[in-house]
Each structure stands twice: as C-alpha cells, then as structure tokens.
C-alpha positions as CSV (number, residue, x, y, z in Angstrom):
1,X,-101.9,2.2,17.1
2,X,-105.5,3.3,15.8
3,X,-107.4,2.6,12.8
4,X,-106.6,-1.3,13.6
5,X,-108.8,-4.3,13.8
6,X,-110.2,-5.5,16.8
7,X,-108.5,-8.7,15.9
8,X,-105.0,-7.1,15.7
9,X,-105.2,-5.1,18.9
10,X,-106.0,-8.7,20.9
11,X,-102.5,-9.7,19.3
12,X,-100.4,-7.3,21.2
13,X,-99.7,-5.2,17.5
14,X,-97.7,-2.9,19.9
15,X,-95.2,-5.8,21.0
16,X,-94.6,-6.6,17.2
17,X,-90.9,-5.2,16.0
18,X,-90.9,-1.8,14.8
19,X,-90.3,-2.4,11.3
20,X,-93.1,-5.4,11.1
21,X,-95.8,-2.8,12.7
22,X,-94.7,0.0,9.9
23,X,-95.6,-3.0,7.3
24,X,-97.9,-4.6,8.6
25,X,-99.9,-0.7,10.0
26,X,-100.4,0.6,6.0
27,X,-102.5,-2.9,5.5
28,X,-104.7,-2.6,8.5
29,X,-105.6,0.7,8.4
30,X,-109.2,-0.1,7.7
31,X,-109.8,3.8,7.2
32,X,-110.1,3.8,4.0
33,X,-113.8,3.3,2.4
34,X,-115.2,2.5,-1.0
35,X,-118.5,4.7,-2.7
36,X,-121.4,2.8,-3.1
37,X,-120.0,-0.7,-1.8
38,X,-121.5,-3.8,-3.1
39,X,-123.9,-5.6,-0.7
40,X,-123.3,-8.5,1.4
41,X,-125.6,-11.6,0.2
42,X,-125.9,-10.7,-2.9
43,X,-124.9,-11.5,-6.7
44,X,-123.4,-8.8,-9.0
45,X,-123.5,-8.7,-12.8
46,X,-120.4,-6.9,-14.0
47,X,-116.8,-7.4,-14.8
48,X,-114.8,-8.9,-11.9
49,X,-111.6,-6.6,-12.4
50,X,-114.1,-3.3,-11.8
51,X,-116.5,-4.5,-9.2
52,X,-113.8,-6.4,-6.7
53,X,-113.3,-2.3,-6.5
54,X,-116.6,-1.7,-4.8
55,X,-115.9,-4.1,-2.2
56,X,-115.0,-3.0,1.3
57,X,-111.0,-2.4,2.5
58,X,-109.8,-5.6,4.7
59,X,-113.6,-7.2,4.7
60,X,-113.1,-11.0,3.0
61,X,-112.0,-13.6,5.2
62,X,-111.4,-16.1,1.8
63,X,-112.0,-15.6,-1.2
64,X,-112.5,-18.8,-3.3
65,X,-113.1,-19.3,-7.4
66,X,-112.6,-20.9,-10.7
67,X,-111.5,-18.6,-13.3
68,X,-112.0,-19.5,-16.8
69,X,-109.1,-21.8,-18.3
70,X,-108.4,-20.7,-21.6
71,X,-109.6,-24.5,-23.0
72,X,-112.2,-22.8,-25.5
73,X,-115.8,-22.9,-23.8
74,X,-118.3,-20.7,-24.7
75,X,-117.7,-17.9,-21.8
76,X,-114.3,-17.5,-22.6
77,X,-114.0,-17.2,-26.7
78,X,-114.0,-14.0,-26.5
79,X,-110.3,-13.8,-25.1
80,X,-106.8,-14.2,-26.4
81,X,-104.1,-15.9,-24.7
82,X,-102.9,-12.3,-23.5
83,X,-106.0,-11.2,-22.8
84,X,-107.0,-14.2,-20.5
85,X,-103.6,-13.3,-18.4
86,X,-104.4,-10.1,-18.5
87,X,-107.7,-10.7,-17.0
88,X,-106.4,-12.8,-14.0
89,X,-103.5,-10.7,-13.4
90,X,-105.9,-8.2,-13.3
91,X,-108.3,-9.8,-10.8
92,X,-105.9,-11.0,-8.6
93,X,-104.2,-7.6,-8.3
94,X,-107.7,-6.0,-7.3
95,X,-108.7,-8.6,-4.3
96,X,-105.3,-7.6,-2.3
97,X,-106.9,-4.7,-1.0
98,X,-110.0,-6.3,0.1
99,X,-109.0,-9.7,1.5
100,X,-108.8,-8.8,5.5
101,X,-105.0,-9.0,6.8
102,X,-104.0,-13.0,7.7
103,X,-106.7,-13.9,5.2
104,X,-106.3,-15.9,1.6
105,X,-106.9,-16.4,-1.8
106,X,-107.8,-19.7,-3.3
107,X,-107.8,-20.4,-7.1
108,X,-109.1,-23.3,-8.4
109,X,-107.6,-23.7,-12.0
110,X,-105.7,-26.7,-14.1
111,X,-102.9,-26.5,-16.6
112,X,-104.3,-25.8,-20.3
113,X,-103.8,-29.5,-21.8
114,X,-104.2,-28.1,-25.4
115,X,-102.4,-25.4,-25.4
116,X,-101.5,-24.2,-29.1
117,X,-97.6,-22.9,-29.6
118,X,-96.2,-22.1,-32.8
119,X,-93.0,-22.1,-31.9
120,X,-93.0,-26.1,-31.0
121,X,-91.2,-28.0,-33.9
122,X,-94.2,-29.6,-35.7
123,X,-93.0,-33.1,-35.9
124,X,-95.5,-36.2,-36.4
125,X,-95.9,-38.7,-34.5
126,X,-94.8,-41.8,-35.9
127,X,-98.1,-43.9,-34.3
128,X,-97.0,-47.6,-35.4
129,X,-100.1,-49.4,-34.6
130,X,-101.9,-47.4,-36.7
131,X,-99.7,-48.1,-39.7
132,X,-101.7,-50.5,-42.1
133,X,-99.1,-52.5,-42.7
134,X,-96.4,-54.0,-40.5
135,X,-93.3,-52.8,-42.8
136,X,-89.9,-51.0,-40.9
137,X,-86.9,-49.6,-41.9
138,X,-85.0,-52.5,-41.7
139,X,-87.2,-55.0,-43.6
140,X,-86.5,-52.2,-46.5
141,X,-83.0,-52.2,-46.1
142,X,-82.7,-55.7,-45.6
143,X,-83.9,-56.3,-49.2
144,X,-81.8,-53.4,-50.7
145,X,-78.5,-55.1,-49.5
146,X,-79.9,-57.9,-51.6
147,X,-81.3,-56.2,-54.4
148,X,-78.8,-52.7,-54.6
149,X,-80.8,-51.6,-57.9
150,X,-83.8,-51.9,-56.6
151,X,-85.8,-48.4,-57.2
152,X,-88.4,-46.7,-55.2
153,X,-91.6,-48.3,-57.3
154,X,-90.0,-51.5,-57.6
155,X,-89.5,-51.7,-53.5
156,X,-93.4,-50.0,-53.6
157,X,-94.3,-53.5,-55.6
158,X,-92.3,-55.8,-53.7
159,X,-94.1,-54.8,-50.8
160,X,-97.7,-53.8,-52.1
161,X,-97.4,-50.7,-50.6
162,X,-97.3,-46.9,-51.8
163,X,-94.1,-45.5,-52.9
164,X,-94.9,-42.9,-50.2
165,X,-94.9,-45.6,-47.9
166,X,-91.6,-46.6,-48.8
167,X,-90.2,-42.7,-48.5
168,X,-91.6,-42.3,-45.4
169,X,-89.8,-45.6,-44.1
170,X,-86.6,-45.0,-45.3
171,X,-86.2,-40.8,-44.8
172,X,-88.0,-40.9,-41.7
173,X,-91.9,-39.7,-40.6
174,X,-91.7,-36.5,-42.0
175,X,-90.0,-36.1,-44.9
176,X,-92.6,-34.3,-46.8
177,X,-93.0,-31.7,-44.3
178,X,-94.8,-33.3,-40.9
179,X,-97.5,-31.7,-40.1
180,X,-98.8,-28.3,-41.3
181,X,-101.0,-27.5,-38.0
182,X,-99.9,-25.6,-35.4
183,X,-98.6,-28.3,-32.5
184,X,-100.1,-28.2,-28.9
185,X,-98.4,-28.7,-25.8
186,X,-99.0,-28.5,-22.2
187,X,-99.3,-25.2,-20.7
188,X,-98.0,-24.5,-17.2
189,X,-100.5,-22.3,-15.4
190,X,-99.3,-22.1,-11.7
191,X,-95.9,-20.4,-12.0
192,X,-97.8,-17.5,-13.6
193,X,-100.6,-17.5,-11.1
194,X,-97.8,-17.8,-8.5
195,X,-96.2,-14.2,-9.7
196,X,-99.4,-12.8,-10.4
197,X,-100.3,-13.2,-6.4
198,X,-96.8,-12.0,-5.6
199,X,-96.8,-8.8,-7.3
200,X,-100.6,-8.3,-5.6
201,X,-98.7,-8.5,-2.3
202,X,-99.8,-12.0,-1.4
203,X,-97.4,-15.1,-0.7
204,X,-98.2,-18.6,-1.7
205,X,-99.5,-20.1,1.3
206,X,-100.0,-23.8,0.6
207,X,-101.6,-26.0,-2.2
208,X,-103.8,-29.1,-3.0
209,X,-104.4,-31.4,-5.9
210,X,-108.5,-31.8,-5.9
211,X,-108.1,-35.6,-7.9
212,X,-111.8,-35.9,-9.7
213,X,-113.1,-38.8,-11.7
214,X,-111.4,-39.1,-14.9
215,X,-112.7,-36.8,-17.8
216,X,-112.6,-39.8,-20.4
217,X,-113.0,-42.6,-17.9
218,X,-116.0,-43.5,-19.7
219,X,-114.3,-43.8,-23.1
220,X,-111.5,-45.1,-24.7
221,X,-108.7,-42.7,-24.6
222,X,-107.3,-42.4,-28.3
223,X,-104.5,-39.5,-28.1
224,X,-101.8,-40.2,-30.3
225,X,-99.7,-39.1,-27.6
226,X,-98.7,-40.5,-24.2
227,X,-100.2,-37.9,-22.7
228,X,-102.3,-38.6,-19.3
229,X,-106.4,-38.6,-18.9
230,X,-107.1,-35.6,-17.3
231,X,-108.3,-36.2,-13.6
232,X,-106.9,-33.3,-11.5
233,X,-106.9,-30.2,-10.6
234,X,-104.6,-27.2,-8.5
235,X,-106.3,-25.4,-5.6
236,X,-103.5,-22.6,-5.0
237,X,-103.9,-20.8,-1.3
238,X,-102.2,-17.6,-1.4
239,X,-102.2,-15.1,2.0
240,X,-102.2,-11.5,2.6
241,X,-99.6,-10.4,5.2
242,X,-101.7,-10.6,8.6
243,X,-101.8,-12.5,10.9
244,X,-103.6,-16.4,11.0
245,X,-106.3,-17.5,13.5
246,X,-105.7,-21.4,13.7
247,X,-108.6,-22.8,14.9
248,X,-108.8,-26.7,14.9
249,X,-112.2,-26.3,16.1
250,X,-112.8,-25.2,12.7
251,X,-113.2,-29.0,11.7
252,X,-113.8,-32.2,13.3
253,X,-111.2,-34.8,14.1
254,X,-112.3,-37.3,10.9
255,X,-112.0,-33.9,8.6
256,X,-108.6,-32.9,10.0
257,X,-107.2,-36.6,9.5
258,X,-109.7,-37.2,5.9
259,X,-108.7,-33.6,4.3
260,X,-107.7,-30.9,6.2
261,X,-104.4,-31.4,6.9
262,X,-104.0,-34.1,3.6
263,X,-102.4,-32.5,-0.1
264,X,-104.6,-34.5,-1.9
265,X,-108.6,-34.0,-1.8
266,X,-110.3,-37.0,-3.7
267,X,-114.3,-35.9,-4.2
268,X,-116.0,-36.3,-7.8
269,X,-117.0,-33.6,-10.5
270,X,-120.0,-32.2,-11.5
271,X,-121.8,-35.3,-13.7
272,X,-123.8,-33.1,-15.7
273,X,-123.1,-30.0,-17.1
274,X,-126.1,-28.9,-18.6
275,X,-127.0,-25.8,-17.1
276,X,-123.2,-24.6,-17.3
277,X,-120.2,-25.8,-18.9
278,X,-117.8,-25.7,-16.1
279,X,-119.1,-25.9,-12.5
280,X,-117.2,-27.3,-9.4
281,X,-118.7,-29.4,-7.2
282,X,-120.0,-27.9,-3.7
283,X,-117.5,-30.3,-1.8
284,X,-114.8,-27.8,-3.1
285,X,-115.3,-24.3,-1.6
286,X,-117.2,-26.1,1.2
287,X,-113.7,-27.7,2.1
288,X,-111.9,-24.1,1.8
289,X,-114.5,-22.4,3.6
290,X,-114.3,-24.4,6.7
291,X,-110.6,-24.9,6.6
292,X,-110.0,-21.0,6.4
293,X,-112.7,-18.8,7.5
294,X,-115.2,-18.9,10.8
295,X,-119.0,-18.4,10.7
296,X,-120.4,-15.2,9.8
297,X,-117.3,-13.9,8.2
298,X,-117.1,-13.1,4.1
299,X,-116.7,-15.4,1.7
300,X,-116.2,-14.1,-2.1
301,X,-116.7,-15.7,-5.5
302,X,-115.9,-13.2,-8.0
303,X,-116.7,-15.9,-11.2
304,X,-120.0,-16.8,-9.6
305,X,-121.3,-19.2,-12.3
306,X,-124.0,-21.2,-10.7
307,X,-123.9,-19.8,-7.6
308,X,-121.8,-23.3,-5.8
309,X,-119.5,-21.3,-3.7
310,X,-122.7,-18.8,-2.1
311,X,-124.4,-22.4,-1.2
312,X,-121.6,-23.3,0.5
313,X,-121.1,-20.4,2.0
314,X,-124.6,-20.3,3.3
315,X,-124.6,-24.4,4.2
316,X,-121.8,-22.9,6.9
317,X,-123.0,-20.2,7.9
318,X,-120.9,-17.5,6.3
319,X,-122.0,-14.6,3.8
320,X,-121.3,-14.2,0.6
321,X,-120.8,-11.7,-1.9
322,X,-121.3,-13.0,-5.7
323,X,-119.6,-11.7,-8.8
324,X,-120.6,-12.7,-12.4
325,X,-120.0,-11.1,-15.9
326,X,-123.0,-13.2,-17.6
327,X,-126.3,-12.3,-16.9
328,X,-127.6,-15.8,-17.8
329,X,-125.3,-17.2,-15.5
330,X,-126.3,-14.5,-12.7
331,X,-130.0,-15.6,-13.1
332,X,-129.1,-19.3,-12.5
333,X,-127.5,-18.4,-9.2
334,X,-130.2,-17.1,-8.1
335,X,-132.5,-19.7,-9.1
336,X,-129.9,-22.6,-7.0
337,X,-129.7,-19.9,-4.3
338,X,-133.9,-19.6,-4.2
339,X,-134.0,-23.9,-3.9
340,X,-130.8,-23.9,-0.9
341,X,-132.4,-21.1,1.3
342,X,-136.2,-20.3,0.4
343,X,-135.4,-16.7,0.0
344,X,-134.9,-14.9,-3.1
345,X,-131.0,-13.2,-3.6
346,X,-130.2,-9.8,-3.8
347,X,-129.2,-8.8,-7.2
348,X,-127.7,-6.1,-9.2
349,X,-127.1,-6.3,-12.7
350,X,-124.5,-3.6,-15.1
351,X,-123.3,-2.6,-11.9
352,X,-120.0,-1.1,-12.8
C-alpha cells in the first residue's frame, strides 16, 4: 500500500482484512494537500469552520477545546440556538479530515442549565417558605365546613390575608395564569455532540466528568427550584478510525492511578476571570495532552481564547496550532504565550 504513514506501515496494514484496509486506505492516504496551510506554532484570527480547512490532511494528534455554551456571554450573543448547533456541527465536521488516523477529539462543554423552551408548560412554583403567611388549603377548608356561607372577602378577613391569597389557596398556584415568562429547563448537550462526531466519521471514544469548585459555593444558593450548584463539567473523547498507540510511558505510575485511567478528574477553575469570561484551567488540556498524544506531535485549539491549551501544549513539549475568531482574544494569547516561552507567537489575523 502507498501513500500510508510510516506509522501504519510498522503495523503490518497489509495483514489487516481486506475490507478493513479498503476503509481504513481512503483515510490514510495522506496525498491529499491543502493551499496555503496554516503554520505550526502559531495563532489564527478567523472563523474556526473556514480555517480548520487550511490545516494539513491526517496532521493533529488531539485536538482539544471549549466551544462556547450557548449560556449568554459576551462572545456568543451573537448566535441563536440554531446557529450555535450549527456552528459546532460545523466545526466538528471540518476536524475529521485533519485529525491523523487512531487520533481524537476532545470537547470540553456542560449542559446549558438555563436553557429557555417555550414549549414547557409554564407552571409556578408553589415556594412555601416564601409564603408570608403560614395559611394551607386545609386550614381554609377546615373553616368552610364550619362556616358553609362564608364568602371569598369574609375568609380574606378571617385570615388577614388578600382575597388573592385565599384564591390561590383554594384553586391552586396558578389559577390566574402562572407565569407569563417563557420557562427554562435543562438542556442536554452531549447526545447532540455525540451525533454530530458520528456523522464527521468519528466514534465516541471514552468520557470524563472534570468536577471544579462549585460556581455559587461562595454564596447562598436561592433557586426556587431543586435544581443542583453547578460544579461539573463533560470532556467527550471522540476517535477517528486508525489505529491507537498505547503508551503507558505516556504518564507516570501516580498519574495513571490519580487520573489517567479514573472517570472523574477533580482540579479547580479559573478564580478570576477578568481577562476573559470563560477560560479552563491549564490542568485540563495538560491532562488530555499527555494522556493522548507524544512529544512533538500536534496539538489543536480551534477556540483559542487565552491561549491555555498552546501553554500546555508547549509545557509538554508538543506544537500547537491556535484558532480564534476575536481579535482581542488572539492578542491575549499571545501576550500569555510571550510570559510561558520568552518568544513572541506567530500570528495571522482575517486569515480566511
């Protein structure tokens, strides 16, 4: 077989059954080039969905991001619901060409919490101990069996309440309507991330809840709901047809027994946010990085942000290629790229 890696060829791709090699042969031909590819070690300005284009056939060994969530920050306002899928879907469908055979794709991403539906019945929640006075159904009823006549104001006076009160606690929470805002609910976001990747051509590979510190763990949490603090996220590890070098050299015997080989990776936020709204801490991609890729191979971030995932990259000895749509955003990577290494980044900005 020609137009193979070197790293197929020292798997014997001749021995593989027939049908496997005519698969497996239209992924690894590496024969195919792209015009003008993006440097290596460098940060791009543009839109993800057009520049993961300009990136070399079969080249990234991982590629590991955050995608905005669709919870309203500044960098994402611009999209709808629809628009955010399509944007992912999008994305996604572009790095299956480019992700080297055996490689993976790792998103980082949580369920929207908040996620506005108008078709959820909008029904109010009846929060009793915010009622301002302790007064139920059956104390009501229990003086109505006694006093039959008894109207609505007259029950209002007996109780020193509002005549709505008395409405409301007979007919039920939302008798004069409920609630005229649209209702929120929790959004799932992995099963369409999951059929996103499988349409690209990739297969869920494994997954990982990253548990951070608690979002309101400073602060009294007041939903009127019995809905949980938010304190986790997904990391979803998705792999292109190829096959796997399994190296446990890769780590050390604590990190294999700590993380590696554990579902649940337990490592704090980002603290302050004040440079940008939504970074992941270093520990993150530094975890994926050494778990899935070898030195001097390619790591990609294609939602660069503030440049975490090229530090990690460069704290283990990979390269990096950076994407970013916000030129603000660009010119702080390069800035915590300049304090990591010394040396000023590569950049190209409106590279389309």
């Amino acid at each position: 077989m020609r137009n193979l890696t070197e790293e197929i060829k020292n798997f014997r791709f001749d021995r593989l059954p027939k049908d496997l090699q005519k698969s497996l042969s239209t992924i690894y031909n590496s024969e195919k080039s792209v015009e003008n590819p993006l440097k290596v070690n460098a940060i791009h300005q543009g839109d993800a969905a057009k520049l993961l284009k300009r990136i070399e056939p079969n080249s990234i060994a991982v590629s590991v991001w955050s995608p905005p969530y669709f919870v309203g920050k500044n960098y994402e306002k611009h999209l709808t619901f629809e628009g955010w899928k399509n944007l992912l879907k999008s994305v996604i469908a572009n790095h299956f060409p480019i992700i080297k055979p055996g490689g993976f794709l790792v998103i980082n991403i949580a369920d929207i919490l908040v996620f506005k539906d108008e078709n959820m019945p909008k029904i109010q929640a009846d929060a009793v101990h915010r009622k301002k006075i302790s007064l139920s159904k059956e104390d009501i009823l229990n003086i109505l069996a006694e006093n039959p006549t008894m109207n609505r104001n007259e029950l209002a006076k007996h109780f020193k309440c509002s005549e709505q009160t008395i409405d409301r606690r007979l007919n039920g929470n939302n008798v004069r309507g409920g609630k005229h805002e649209t209702q929120s609910r929790v959004k799932i976001i992995g099963g369409l991330v999951e059929d996103w990747a499988l349409e690209a051509g990739f297969y869920p590979y494994d997954r990982r809840i990253w548990v951070k510190d608690a979002a309101w763990e400073n602060s009294r949490w007041a939903s009127l709901s019995y809905r949980a603090v938010d304190e986790f996220e997904y990391i979803y590890i998705f792999w292109k047809p190829g096959i796997i070098k399994y190296d446990r050299n890769r780590l050390s015997n604590d990190d294999w027994k700590n993380w590696g080989s554990r579902g649940v990776w337990q490592f704090p936020s980002v603290r302050a946010n004040d440079d940008h709204e939504a970074k992941f801490p270093v520990e993150l991609p530094t975890r994926v990085i050494k778990l899935l890729s070898d030195e001097k191979e390619i790591v990609l971030d294609c939602f660069m942000g503030s440049g975490t995932t090229a530090i990690a990259a460069i704290r283990e000895n990979r390269n990096y290629i950076g994407i970013e749509l916000d030129p603000e955003y660009v010119k702080l990577s390069k800035i915590n790229i300049l304090k990591e290494t010394g040396i000023n980044p590569i950049i190209t900005f409106n590279a389309n």
